[in-house]
N, C-alpha and C positions, 0 to 999 in steps of 0.2 A: 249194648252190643259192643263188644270189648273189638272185634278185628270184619274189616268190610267183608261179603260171602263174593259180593259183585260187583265188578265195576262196568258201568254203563256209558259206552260215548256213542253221542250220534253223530256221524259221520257226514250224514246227508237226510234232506228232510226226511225220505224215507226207507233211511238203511240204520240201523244200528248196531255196532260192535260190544257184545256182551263176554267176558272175562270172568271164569268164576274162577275162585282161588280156593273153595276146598270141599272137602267132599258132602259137603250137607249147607245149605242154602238158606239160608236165614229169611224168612215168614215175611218180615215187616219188608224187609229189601228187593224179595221174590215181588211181593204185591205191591210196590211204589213200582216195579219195572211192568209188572201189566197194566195200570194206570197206564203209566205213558202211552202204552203201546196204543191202548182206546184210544188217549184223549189224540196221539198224534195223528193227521191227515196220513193216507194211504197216499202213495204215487201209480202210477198205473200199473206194475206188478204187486199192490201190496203193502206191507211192511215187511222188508227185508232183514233177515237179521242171521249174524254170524257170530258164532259160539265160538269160543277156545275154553275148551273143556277140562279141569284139571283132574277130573276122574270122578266127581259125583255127579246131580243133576239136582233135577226137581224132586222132589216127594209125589207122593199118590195125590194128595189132598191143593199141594201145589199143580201138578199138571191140571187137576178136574178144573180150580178157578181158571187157568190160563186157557183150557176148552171151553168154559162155557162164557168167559167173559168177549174170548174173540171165534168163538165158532162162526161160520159163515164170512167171517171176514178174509178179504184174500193174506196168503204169509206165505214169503217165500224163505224158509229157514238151511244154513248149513251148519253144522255142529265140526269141528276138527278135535279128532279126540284116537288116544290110542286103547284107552280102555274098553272092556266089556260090557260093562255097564250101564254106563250112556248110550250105547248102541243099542243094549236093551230097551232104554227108556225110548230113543228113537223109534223104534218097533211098532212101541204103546200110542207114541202119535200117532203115526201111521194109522194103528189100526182104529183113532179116534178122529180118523180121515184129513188129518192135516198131511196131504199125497206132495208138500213139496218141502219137505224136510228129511234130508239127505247128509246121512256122516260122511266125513274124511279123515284119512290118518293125514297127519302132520308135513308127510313128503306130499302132499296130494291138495296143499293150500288151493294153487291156479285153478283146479277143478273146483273149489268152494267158492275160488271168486265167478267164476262162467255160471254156477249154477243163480248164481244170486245175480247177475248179469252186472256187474260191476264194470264201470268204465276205470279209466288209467287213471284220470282225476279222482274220483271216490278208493282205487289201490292204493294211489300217493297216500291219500291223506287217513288213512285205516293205518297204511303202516305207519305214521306221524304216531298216531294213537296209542298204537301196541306200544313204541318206545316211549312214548312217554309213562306207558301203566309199569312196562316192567324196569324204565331205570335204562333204559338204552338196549337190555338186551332182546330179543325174542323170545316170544311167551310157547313155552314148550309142555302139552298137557302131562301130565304124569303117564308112566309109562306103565302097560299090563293091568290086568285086575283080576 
């Protein structure tokens, strides 16, 4: 695997901030990130988890393990993405009834953090995160699709 698809930090026992960096998600990276998700204790919303989306997503085959490995489990997900396509893939949850996974465009973070109920403490230290994945700057998803 020549270039990472994802980078994964947990933020807090159960929230984690997920960073894909391109349009097709690498198998082995995709399923060490649903592992986690199992093996980690839920907090009382869940497993929280926030997307910066760089314009692709999961696969067919990648979303069915990530439904059937945590179906029934509570997940409260936000995706921030400006593409079409990820919105699409949003949809496909949805209608494989994960009801709390909600996109956002990029001006519209604050709303990704309310949905996920994130306190000022777990904002601080997400944004820590981001700057340190992108190097100081703000991770900005790719634009249009």
């Amino acid at each position: 695997m020549a270039d990472r698809t994802l980078t994964i930090r947990w933020v807090a026992d159960d929230f984690v901030l997920v960073f894909d960096h391109t349009d097709a998600l690498d198998d082995r990276e995709w399923d060490t990130f649903v592992d986690a998700l199992v093996d980690r204790p839920a907090g009382p919303m869940g497993v929280r988890i926030l997307v910066y989306n760089a314009g692709g997503g999961p696969n067919a085959a990648q979303r069915a393990r990530f439904d059937r490995r945590l179906r029934g489990r509570p997940t409260r997900i936000a995706v921030i993405c400006t593409s079409l396509f990820p919105r699409a893939i949003i949809k496909a949850f949805h209608l494989m009834g994960f009801l709390h996974v909600t996109a956002f465009s990029p001006d519209q973070e604050e709303g990704a953090f309310r949905h996920l109920r994130l306190s000022a403490a777990e904002i601080a230290s997400l944004r820590e995160e981001l700057a340190k994945i992108r190097g100081g700057s703000r991770p900005q998803p790719a634009a249009g699709a």
